[in-house]
Every structure is written in structure tokens, then in C-alpha cells.
C-alpha positions in Angstrom: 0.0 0.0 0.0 3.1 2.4 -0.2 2.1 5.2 -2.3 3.0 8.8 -2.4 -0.7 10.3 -2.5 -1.1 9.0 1.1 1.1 9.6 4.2 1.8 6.7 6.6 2.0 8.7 10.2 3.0 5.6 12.1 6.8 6.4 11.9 8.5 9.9 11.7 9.4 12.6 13.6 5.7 13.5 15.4 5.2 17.3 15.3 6.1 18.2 11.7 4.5 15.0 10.8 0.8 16.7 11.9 1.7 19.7 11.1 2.1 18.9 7.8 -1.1 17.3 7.4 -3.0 19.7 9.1 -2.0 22.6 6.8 -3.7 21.5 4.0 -6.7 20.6 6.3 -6.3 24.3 8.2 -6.3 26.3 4.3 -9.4 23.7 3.5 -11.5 24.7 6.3 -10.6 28.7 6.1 -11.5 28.3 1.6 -14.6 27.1 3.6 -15.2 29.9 6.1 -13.6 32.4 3.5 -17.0 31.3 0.8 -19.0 31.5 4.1 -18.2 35.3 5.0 -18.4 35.5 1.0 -22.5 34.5 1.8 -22.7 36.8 4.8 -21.3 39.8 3.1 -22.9 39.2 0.0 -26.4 38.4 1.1 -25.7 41.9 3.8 -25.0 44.4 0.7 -27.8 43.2 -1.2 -30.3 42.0 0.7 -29.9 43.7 3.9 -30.0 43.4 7.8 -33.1 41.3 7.9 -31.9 39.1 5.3 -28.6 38.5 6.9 -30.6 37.9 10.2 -32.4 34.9 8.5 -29.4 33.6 7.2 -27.8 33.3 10.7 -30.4 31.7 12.2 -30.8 29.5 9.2 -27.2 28.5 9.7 -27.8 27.3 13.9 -30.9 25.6 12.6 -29.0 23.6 10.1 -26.3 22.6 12.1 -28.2 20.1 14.2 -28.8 17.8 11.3 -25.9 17.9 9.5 -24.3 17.3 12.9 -25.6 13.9 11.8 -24.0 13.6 8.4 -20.3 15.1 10.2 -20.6 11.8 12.6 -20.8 9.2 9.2 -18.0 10.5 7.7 -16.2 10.8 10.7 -16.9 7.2 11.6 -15.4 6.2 8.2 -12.4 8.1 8.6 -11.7 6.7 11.6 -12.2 2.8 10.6 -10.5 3.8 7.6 -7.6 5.1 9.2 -7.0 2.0 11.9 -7.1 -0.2 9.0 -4.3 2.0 6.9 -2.3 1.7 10.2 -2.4 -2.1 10.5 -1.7 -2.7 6.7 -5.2 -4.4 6.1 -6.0 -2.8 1.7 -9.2 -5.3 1.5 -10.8 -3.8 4.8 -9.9 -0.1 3.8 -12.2 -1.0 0.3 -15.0 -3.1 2.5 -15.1 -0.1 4.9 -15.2 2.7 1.9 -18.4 0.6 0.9 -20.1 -0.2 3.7 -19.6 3.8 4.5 -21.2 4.6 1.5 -24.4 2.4 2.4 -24.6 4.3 5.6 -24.1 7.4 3.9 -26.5 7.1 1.4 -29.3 6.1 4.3 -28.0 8.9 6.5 -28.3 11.3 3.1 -31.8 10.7 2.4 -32.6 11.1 6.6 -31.1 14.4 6.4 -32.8 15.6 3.2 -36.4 14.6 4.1 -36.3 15.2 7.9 -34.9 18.6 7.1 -37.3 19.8 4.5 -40.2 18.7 6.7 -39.1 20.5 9.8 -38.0 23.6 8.8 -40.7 26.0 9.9 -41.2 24.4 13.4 -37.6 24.1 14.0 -37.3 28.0 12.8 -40.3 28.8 15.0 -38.9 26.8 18.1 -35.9 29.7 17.8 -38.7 32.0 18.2 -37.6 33.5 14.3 -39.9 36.7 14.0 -42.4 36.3 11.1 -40.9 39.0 9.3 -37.2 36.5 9.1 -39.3 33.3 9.1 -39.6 33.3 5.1 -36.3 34.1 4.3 -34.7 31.6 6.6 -37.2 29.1 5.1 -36.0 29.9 1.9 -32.6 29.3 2.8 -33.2 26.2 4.9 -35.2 24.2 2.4 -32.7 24.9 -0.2 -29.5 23.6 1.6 -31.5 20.4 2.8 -32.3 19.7 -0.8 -29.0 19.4 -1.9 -27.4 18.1 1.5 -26.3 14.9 -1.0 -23.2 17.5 -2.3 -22.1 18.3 1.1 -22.3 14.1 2.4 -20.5 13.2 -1.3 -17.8 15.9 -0.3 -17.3 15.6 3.2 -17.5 11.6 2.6 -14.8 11.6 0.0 -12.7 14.0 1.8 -12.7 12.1 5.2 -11.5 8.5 3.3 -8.6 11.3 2.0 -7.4 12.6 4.9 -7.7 8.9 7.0 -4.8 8.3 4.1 -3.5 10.6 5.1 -3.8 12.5 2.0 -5.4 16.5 3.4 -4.2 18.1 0.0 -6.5 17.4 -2.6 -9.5 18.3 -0.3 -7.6 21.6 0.0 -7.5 21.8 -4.1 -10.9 20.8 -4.6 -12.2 22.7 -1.8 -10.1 26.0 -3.5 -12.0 25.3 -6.6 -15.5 25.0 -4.7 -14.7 27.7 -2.6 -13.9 30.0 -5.6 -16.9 28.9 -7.9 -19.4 29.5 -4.6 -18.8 33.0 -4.0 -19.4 33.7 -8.2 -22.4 32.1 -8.2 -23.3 33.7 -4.8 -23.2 37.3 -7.2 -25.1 35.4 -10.0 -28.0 34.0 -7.9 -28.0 37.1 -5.4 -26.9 40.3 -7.1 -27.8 39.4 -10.7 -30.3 36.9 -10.6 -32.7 38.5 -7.7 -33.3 34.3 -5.8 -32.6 35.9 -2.3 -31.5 34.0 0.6 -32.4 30.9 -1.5 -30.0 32.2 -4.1 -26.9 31.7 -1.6 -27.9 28.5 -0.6 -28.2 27.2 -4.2 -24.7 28.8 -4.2 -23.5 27.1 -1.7 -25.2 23.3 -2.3 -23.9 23.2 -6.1 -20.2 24.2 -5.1 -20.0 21.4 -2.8 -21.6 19.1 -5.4 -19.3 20.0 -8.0 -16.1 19.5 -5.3 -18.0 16.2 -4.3 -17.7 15.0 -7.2 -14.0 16.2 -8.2 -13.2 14.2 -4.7 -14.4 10.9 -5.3 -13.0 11.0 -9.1 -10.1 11.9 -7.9 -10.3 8.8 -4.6 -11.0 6.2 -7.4 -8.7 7.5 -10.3 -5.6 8.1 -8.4 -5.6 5.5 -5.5 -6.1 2.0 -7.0 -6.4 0.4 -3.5 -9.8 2.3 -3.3 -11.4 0.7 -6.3 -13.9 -1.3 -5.0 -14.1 -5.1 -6.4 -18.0 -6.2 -7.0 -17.5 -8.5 -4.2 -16.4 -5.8 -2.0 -19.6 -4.2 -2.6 -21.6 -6.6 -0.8 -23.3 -5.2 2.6 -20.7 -5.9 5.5 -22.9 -5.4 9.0 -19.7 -5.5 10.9 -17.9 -2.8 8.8 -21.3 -0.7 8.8 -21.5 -1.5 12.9 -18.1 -0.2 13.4 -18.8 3.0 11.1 -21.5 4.1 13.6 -20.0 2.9 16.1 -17.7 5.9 15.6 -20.4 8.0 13.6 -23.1 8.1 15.9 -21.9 9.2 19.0 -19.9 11.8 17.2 -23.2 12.7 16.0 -25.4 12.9 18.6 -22.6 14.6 20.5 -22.8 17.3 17.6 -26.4 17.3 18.0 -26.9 17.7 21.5 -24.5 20.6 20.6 -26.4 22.1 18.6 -29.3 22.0 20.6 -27.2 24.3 23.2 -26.6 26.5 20.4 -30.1 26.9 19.1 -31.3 27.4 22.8 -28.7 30.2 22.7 -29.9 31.8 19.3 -33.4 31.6 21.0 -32.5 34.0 23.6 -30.4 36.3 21.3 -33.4 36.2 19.0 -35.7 37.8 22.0 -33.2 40.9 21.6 -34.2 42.2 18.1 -32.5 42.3 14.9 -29.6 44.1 15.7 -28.4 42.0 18.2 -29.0 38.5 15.9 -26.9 40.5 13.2 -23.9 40.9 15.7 -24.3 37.5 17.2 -24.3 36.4 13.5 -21.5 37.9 12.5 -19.6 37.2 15.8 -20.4 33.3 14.9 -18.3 33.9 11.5 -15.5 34.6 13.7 -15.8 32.1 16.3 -16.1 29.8 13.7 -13.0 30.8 12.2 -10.9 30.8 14.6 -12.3 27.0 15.3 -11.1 26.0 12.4 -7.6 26.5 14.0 -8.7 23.5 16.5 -10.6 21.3 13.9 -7.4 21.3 11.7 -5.2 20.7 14.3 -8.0 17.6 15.8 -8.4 16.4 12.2 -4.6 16.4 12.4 -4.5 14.8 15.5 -7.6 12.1 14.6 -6.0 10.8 12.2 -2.7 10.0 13.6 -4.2 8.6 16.7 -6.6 6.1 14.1 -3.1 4.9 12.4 -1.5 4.3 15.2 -4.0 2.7 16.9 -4.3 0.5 14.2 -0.4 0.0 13.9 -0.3 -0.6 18.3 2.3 2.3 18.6 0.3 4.2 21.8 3.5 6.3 22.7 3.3 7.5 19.8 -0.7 8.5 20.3 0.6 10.2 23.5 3.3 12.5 21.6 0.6 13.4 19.5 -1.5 15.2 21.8 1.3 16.9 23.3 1.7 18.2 19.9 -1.4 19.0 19.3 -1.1 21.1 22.9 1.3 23.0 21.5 -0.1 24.1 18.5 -2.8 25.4 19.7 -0.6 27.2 22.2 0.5 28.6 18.4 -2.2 29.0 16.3 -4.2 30.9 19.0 -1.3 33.1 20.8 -1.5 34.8 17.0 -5.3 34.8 15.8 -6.9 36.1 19.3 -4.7 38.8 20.1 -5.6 39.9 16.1 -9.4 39.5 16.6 -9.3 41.7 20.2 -7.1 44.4 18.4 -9.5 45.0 15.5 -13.1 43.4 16.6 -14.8 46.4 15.9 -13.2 46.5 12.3 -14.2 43.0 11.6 -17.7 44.0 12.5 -17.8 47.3 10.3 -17.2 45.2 7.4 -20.4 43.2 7.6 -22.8 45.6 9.0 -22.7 49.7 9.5 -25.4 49.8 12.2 -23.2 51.5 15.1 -25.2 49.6 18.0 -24.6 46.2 15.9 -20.6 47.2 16.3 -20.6 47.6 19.5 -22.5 44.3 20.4 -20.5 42.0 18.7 -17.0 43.8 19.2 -18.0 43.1 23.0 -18.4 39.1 22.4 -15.3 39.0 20.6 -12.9 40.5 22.5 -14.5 38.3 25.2 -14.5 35.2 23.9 -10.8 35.6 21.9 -9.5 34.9 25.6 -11.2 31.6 26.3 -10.2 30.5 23.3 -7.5 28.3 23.5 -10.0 26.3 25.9 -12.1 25.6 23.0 -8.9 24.6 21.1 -8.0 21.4 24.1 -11.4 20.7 23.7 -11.4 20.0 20.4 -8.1 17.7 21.1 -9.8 15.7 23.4 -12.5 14.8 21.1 -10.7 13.8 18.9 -8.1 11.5 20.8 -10.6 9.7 22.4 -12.9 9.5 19.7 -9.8 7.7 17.4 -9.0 6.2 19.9 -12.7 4.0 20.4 -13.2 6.0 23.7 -16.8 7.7 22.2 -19.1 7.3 24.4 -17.2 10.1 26.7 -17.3 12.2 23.6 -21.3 12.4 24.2 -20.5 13.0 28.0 -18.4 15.6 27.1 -21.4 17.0 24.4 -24.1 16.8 27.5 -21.9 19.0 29.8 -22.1 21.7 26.9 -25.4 21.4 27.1 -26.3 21.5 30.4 -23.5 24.5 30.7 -25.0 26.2 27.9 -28.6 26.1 28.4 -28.6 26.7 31.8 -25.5 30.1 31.5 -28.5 30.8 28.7 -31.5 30.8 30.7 -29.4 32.6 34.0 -26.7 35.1 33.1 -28.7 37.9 31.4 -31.3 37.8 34.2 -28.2 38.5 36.5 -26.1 40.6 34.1 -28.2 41.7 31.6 -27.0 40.5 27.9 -23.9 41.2 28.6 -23.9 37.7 30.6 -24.3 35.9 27.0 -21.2 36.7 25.7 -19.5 34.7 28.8 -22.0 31.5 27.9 -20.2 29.6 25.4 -16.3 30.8 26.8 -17.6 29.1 30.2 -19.1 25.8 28.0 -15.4 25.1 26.7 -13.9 25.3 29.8 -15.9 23.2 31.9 -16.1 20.3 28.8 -12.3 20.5 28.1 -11.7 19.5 31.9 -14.2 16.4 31.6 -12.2 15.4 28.4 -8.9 16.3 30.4 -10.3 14.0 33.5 -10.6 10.8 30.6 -7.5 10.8 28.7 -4.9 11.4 31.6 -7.1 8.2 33.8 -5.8 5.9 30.5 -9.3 4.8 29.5 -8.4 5.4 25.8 -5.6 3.3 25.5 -7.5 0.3 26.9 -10.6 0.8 24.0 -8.2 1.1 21.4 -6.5 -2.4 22.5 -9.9 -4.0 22.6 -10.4 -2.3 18.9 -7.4 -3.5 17.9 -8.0 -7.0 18.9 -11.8 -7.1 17.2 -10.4 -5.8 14.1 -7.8 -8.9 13.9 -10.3 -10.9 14.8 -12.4 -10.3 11.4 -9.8 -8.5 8.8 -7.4 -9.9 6.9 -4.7 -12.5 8.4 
């Protein structure tokens, strides 16, 4: 299986190792954010406040269910990736297909759940009528092609358990590029609305989809498939949400903290959901610091795993420490300097500045909370530790909702801006309190020893 389009992290000097391959991944992710802000500014000039409103709260009211579709792919990735480590080709092609069966099921969940609950999920955020059609609009657009963002994401994750986290990045460039034109097209010249953005945004992904998987299959002859391997394999499928749904639900249960949290920002008017919006851009951003350095860090715990080298596994979360201690000692003294710039480029309504320069130069120092967090997660979740994953997801939850409901009756709305800050600090520590008892290394033996039991001899 030597091959140069894939990167075998189970030997080699640790740090630049992940850093290498989260590069890639890091650039990916901000292409990503870069066509999102693209959306938010667009959608702002020509549409307006209101419309840029709805499209914020569309955005927390989709993330619940493709918090579902984010836990298949990561549950390939990882089964993918413990394979690659212990050398077993014919399971990497059984997983890719019994992933595919999942994904497919999981695709058609998403798409028909989420076109039938958009209005009572936007009314359960409390969305005032006069937001509730253009966030429709939005919603039922980006739920009607959710197959693009599962064919992407699915491809890309089977990549970058390779070890391969460039040719996301390329295709991702291309999608990235070809979304904000057609965001101007369907927006500014062809008057669609919000719906017009999300059609933007679902035929970009399909198109880098697409490029993905042709790229998976014409490059890497280990992936092709045999029509033997194609067969239904209820162990493979088991193990992928074994992985997949915890990660889900933990992303769901999430997400349900979040949209408790947009509920209560809602209450506050439309200038207030504009600067929570566009403070979410930036949070989001600067997460994208942690999710390439966990994606890093997942999938060198999932190869070594697989290849039994659990010092190793241990380096690499000391690495990952320290570049977060990196990434973040640069981008959060940046966003506290010039929060109120950042802000004047998406919205010139003075009050609206003022909010959200407030939540960013609050949250920019919790951040490198948020950062461990996201290590955690992802070490114990390569590792086969998961169920702690959802723990760690029901303390956000119970942190969240609850700082949601009490803070701003004690310190007005100020007190929101210190909900999610505290969230990351009191879910990193139950992630801290499970890796360092040594939980982890014992579920990735007992993976280790069920794999051998059914893959190749």
C-alpha cells in the first residue's frame, strides 16, 4: 500500500508530521469559512440586515442535522484510518463501501427530515415572522441538496484517514472560488434571495464532491472497489456508527445548546441576531484553528492505533497542545485588536458594532479552551473511547442552556457573551479528566483485537 498520494504517520518525527497534514486541512477549512463570510457579506450588501438575520439563524438551525451527516464520515475516517495503520487494503475497500451504504441512508434522513421540519424548528428559535420566510427559503434549499455536502465531506474524510489532506484543499479551492461567483449570480444578478446563496452554496460542494471521489478512485487504485467488495458488510457498517453516531449525537446535542442560545439572542431584536451572527463567522474561524489541528490529531491517533504504537498516540496530543498554544497566541490577540473593524465590514449599524466587538474581545481569551477541547475529542474518539465524547457534548449542554437561561437575568446580555467561553472550559476538563485516567488506551487495545479478529490474516 506504499504510495505517495497517502502519508503513513505511524513512523516519523511526530510534530512536523501533523503539522504537515493539518496545513492542508487548516487552508481547507478557512477556503470554507472564507465562501461563508463571501454569503454573509454578499447576502448583507444586497439583501440587507433582515436578510442577513435569517441567514444566521438558518445556519444554527442547520447545524443540528448535518451534525448527523459530520458523525458518518467521521466514523469512516476513523475505521479507515486504523485499517491503513495495521496494513489491512481489503478492509480499507470493505469499509469505503459499507460507509457509503450508511451514507446514502444517512443522506436521504437528512434531506427529508430537514425539509419537513424547517418551519417548526425555525419557530422553536422563536424567528420573528418577518425573518421566518427568508430563513425558510434558505433552509429548504441547503437540505435539498445536503447529497453534495455528504459526497464531499464523505470523499474528503476516506482522503485525509490516508492521510492525503491536500487534494481536499485543491478541490475545496475550486468549490470555494466557484461559490462566491455564483453567490453574485444568484443574489446580485439573478434576484433568488437567501435561496439564491444557498443554491450557491449546495452546487459548489456538489461540484467538489464530485472532483473528490473521481479523484479517490482515479488516483488510488487500493480504493477501487471489487464487485465482491460491494456486498453489505454489517460488521464494517457496525463499526462505522459505532464511531459516527456518538460523534453525531454529540454534535447534535450541541447544537441543541446553540439553538437554545440563538433563541435567547433572538428575544433581543435584529440588531443584536446581526452581531451574534457575525460574531459566529469569527468564532467559527478561529475554530477552524482546532478542527485542523483535531483532524490532524484524529488521524494519527486512528493509524496508530491501528499500527499498536500508543506512545506515539501520547506525543501526538502533546503536539497538538502546543499548537494550539501557536495558532491561537497569533489569531486572538488579532481579533481583540480590530473586533470592531471586523464587525464594520459586515454591518454599518453603530449599535450592531458595539455588540458584537463586545463578544469577541471576550470570547478571543477563552479560546484556546475551545482549542484542548477539540483535542480531546478527537483522541478519544480515534482512539474508540466515544461514548465520553457524548458526555463531554451533555456538559455543553447542560453548561449552555442553563449560563443561557441565568446570566442575562443576572447581568443583563452582557452575561451571554460569557455562555459559550464558560461551555469550553468546563467540557475541556471532563475530556482532560478521561485521557490522563488511561481509558483510551484500553478501548483502542480492545479495537485493535476485534479488528484482527475479522480482517485480513
Amino acid at each position: 500500500m506504499n504510495n505517495e498520494k497517502v502519508m503513513d504517520m505511524t513512523r516519523g518525527p511526530v510534530f512536523s508530521q501533523m503539522a504537515k497534514f493539518a496545513l492542508p486541512v487548516l487552508f481547507g477549512m478557512l477556503c470554507q469559512r472564507i465562501y461563508n463570510f463571501a454569503d454573509t457579506y454578499i447576502v448583507g450588501k444586497f439583501l440587507g440586515d433582515e436578510a442577513l438575520a435569517a441567514v444566521s439563524i438558518a445556519g444554527t438551525a442547520m447545524y443540528m442535522l448535518f451534525s448527523v451527516m459530520m458523525g458518518v464520515t467521521t466514523g469512516v475516517g476513523v475505521v479507515i484510518s486504523q485499517y491503513y495503520g495495521a496494513q489491512q487494503e481489503a478492509q480499507i475497500r470493505r469499509t469505503f463501501a459499507a460507509g457509503a451504504y450508511v451514507a446514502l441512508g444517512m443522506t436521504a434522513l437528512i434531506t427529508v427530515g430537514g425539509m419537513l421540519t424547517v418551519n417548526p424548528l425555525l419557530r422553536l428559535l422563536k424567528t420573528s415572522e418577518a425573518l421566518l420566510p427568508a430563513a425558510s427559503a434558505y433552509l429548504l434549499v441547503i437540505y435539498a441538496g445536503s447529497c453534495g455536502t455528504m459526497l464531499y465531506n464523505f470523499s474528503a474524510a476516506v482522503l485525509r484517514a490516508l492521510g492525503n489532506s491536500v487534494v481536499p484543499l485543491v478541490f475545496l479551492i475550486v468549490s470555494s472560488i466557484l461559490n462566491v461567483f455564483l453567490d453574485v449570480v444568484f443574489v446580485a444578478w439573478v434576484p433568488m434571495g437567501t435561496a439564491g446563496a444557498a443554491f450557491a452554496t449546495a452546487l459548489a460542494q456538489m461540484i467538489s464532491g464530485v472532483l473528490c471521489m473521481w479523484y479517490a478512485f482515479k488516483i488510488l487504485p487500493f480504493l477501487r472497489v471489487r464487485r465482491t467488495e460491494w456486498k453489505p458488510d454489517a460488521y464494517l457498517a457496525g463499526q462505522v456508527l459505532k464511531y459516527g453516531i456518538p460523534t453525531g449525537l454529540q454534535m447534535s446535542i450541541i447544537s441543541i445548546s446553540d439553538m437554545t442560545l440563538q433563541a435567547v439572542i433572538n428575544t433581543y431584536g435584529t440588531t443584536m441576531i446581526v452581531a451574534y451572527g457575525v460574531c459566529m463567522k469569527v468564532e467559527g474561524l478561529g475554530f477552524q484553528l482546532a478542527d485542523a489541528i483535531g483532524t490532524s490529531l484524529g488521524t494519527f491517533t486512528g493509524q496508530n492505533v491501528g499500527a499498536k504504537e500508543f506512545l506515539r498516540v501520547r506525543k501526538g496530543v502533546r503536539s497538538a497542545y502546543l499548537m494550539n498554544v501557536i495558532c491561537y497566541g497569533i489569531f486572538c490577540p488579532l481579533v481583540f485588536v480590530f473586533a470592531r473593524e471586523i464587525m464594520g465590514a459586515f454591518t454599518q449599524t453603530p449599535e450592531a458594532i458595539q455588540f458584537g466587538a463586545e463578544y469577541m474581545r471576550i470570547f478571543t481569551a477563552f479560546f484556546i479552551a475551545g482549542g484542548i477541547l477539540v483535542v480531546y475529542h478527537n483522541i478519544l474518539r480515534a482512539s474508540g473511547d466515544v461514548t465520553v465524547t457524548v458526555l463531554m457534548g451533555v456538559s455543553e449542554v447542560v453548561t449552555r442552556i442553563g449560563c443561557a437561561l441565568v446570566f442575562p437575568r443576572l447581568f443583563g446580555y452582557r452575561g451571554l457573551w460569557f455562555v459559550s467561553p464558560l461551555t469550553w472550559v468546563c467540557a475541556a476538563l471532563v475530556g482532560a479528566v478521561r485521557y490522563y485516567s488511561g481509558t483510551w488506551e484500553k478501548k483502542a487495545k480492545e479495537s485493535n483485537a476485534a479488528h484482527c479478529r475479522t480482517g485480513e490474516d
